[in-house]
C-alpha positions as CSV (number, residue, x, y, z in Angstrom):
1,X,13.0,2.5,4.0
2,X,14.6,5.7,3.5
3,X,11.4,8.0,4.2
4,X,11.0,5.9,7.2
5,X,13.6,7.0,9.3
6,X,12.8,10.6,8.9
7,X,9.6,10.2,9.0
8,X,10.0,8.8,12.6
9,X,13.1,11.6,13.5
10,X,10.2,14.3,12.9
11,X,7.7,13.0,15.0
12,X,10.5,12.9,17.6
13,X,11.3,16.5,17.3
14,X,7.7,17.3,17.3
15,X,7.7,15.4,20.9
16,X,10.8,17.4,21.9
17,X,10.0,20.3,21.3
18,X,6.2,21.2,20.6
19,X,4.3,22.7,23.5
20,X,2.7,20.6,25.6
21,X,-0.9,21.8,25.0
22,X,0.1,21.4,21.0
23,X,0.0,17.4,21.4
24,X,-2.9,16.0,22.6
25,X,-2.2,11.9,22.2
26,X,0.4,9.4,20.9
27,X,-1.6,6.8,19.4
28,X,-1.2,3.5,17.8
29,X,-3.9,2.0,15.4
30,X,-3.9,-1.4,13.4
31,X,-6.2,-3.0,11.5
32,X,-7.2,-5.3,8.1
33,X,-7.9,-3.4,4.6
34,X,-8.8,-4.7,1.4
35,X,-6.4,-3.5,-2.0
36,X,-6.5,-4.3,-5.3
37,X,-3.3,-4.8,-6.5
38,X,-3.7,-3.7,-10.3
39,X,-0.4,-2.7,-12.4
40,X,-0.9,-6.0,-14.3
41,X,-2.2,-4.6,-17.8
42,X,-1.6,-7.3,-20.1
43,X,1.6,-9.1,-21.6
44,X,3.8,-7.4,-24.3
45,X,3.4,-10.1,-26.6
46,X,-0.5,-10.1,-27.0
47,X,0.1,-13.6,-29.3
48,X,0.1,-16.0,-25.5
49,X,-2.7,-16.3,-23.8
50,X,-2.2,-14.8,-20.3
51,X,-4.0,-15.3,-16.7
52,X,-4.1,-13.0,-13.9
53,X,-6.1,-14.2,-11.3
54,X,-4.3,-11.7,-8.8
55,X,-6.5,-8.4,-10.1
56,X,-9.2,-8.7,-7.6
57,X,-9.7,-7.2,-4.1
58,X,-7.0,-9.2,-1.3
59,X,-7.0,-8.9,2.3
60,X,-4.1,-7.4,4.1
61,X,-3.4,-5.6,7.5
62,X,-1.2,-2.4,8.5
63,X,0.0,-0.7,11.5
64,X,0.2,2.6,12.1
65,X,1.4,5.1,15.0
66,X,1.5,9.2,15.5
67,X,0.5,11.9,17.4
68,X,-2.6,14.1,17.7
69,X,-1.7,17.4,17.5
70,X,-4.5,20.2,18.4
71,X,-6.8,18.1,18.8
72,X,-7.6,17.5,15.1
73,X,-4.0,17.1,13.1
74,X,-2.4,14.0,13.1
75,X,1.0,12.9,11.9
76,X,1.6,9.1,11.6
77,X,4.3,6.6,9.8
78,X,2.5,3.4,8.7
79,X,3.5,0.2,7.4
80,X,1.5,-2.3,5.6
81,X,1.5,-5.7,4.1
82,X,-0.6,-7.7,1.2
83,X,0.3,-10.9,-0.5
84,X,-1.5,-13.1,-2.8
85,X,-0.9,-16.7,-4.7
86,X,-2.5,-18.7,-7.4
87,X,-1.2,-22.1,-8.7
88,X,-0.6,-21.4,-11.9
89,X,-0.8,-25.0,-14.3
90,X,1.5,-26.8,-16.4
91,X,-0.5,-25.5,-19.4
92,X,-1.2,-22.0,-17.9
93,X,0.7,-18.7,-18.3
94,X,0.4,-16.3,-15.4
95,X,0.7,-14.7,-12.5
96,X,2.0,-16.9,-9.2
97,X,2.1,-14.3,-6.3
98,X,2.1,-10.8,-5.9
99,X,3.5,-9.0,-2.7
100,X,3.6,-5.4,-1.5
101,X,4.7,-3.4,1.7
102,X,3.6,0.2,1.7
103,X,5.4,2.1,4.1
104,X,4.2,5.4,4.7
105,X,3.8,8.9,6.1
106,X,0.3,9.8,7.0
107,X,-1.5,13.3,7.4
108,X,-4.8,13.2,8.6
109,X,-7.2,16.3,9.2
110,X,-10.8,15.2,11.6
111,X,-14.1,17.0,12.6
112,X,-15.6,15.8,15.6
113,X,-19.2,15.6,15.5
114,X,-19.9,14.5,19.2
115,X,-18.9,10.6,19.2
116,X,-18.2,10.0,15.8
117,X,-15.8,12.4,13.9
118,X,-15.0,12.6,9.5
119,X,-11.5,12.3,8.6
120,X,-9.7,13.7,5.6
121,X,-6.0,12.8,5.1
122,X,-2.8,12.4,2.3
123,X,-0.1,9.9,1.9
124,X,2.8,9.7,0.2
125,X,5.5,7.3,0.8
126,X,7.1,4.5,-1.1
127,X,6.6,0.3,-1.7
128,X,8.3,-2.7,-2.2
129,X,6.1,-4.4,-5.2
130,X,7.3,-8.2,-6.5
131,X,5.7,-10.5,-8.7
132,X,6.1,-13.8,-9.7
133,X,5.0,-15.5,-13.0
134,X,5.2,-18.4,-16.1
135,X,5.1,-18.2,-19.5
136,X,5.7,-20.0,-22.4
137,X,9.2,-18.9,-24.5
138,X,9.7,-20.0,-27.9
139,X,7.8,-22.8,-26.8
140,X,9.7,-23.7,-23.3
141,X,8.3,-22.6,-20.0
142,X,10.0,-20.6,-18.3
143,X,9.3,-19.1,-14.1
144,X,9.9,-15.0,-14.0
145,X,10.4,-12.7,-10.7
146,X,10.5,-9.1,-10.5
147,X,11.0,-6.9,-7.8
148,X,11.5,-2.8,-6.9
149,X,10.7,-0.2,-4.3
150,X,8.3,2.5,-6.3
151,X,6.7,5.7,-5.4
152,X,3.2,6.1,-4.0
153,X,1.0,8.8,-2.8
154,X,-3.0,9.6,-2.5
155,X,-5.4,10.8,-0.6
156,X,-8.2,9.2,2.6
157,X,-11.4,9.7,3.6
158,X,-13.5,8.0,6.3
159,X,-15.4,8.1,9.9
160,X,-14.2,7.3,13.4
161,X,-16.0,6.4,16.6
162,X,-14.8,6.8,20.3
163,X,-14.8,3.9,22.4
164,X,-14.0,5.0,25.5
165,X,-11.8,7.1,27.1
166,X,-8.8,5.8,25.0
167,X,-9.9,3.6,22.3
168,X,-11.7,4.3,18.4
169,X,-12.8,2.6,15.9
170,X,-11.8,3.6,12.4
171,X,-13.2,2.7,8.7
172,X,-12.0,4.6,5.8
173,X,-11.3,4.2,2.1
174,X,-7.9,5.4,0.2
175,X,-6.9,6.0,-3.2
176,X,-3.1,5.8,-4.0
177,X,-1.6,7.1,-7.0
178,X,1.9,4.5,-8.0
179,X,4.1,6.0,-10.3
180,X,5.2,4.6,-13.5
181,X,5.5,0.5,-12.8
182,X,6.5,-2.5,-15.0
183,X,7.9,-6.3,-14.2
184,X,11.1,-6.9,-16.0
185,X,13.0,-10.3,-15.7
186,X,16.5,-10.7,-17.1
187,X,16.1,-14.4,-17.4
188,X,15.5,-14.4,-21.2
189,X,18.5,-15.3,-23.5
190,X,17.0,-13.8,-26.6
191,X,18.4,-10.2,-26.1
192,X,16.5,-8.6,-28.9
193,X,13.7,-8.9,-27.2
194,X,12.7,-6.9,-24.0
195,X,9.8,-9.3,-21.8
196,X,8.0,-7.3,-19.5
197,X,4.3,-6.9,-18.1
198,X,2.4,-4.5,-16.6
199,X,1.2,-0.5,-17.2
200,X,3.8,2.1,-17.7
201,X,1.9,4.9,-16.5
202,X,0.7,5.9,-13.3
203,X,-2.3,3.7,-11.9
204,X,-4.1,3.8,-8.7
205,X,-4.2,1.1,-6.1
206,X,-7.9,1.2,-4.4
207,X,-8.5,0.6,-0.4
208,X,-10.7,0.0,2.0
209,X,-9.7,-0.8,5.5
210,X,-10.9,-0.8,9.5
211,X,-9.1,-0.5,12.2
212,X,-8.4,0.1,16.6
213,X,-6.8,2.8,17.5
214,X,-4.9,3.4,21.1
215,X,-4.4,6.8,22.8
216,X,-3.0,7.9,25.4
């Protein structure tokens, strides 16, 4: 949450005190993209058999709103949400659910070609990332939850089309870099051993979305 409020201070001040030709539109734009959630590597202990079923492509949707400045710059905050579950079995060890919500800031560079216009754009931002998952202890199954806010950032590409006088339709695709990300649980009792899953290096979180955009 914390780049969130200034995020939305600046675009005030930009309001305030920008001159009037300098911003074209406040707009609002919303739609559905498709993630994969990734960050899930493989379990520490390589002796249990593991399960992710959560590494695929998931549906989730976003809302985003900013302003147009000369006519080709735009400067949005954008929040997003994805969440995915699998019934894990009795006998099974693996992931339950996995959530995120990206919230971020959003730059965004277009070239109108008539109609239609290409869009280049960065991100960076932060996200809440929790997962939930079972395995098998020393023989005993045991339920595990992890949760943190992490660093994200990346880069956009895409096309949009004017619908009118106020409305556009937008489809892109978006790479975004997460920094360094593990699931820890402190649930264990055997303290000599650290349980944890997941990559500890950067990875990338692929996207492809479409979305309506307002102006006005």
């Amino acid at each position: 949450m914390k780049i969130i409020k200034p995020a939305i201070a600046l675009l005030c001040l930009l309001a305030l005190c920008a001159p009037a030709r300098a911003i074209v539109d406040p707009f609002i734009r919303a739609g559905v993209d498709f993630s994969q959630f990734n960050a899930i590597d493989n379990i520490r202990d390589s002796s249990r058999s593991w399960n992710d079923r959560l590494s695929g492509w998931n549906a989730g949707c976003f809302v985003e709103a900013g302003l147009t400045l000369l006519g080709s710059h735009t400067l949005a905050v954008e929040a997003g949400y994805m969440k995915a579950d699998n019934s894990v079995g009795e006998s099974e060890n693996g992931l339950k659910s996995r959530e995120q919500i990206p919230l971020l800031l959003n730059y965004r560079r277009s070239f109108n070609l008539g109609p239609a216009s290409l869009y280049l754009g960065l991100s960076a931002g932060m996200m809440s990332d929790k997962a939930s998952w079972r395995d098998d202890i020393n023989g005993a199954a045991k339920n595990f939850a992890s949760a943190n806010w992490v660093a994200l950032y990346g880069a956009t590409a895409g096309v949009g089309l004017k619908l009118g006088a106020h409305w556009g339709l937008d489809v892109g695709v978006r790479a975004l870099a997460v920094n360094e990300k593990e699931y820890k649980d402190g649930a264990l009792s055997d303290a000599d051993k650290s349980y944890s899953i997941g990559k500890s290096k950067v990875y990338l979180r692929p996207n492809a979305r479409i979305a309506l955009s307002l102006r006005w």
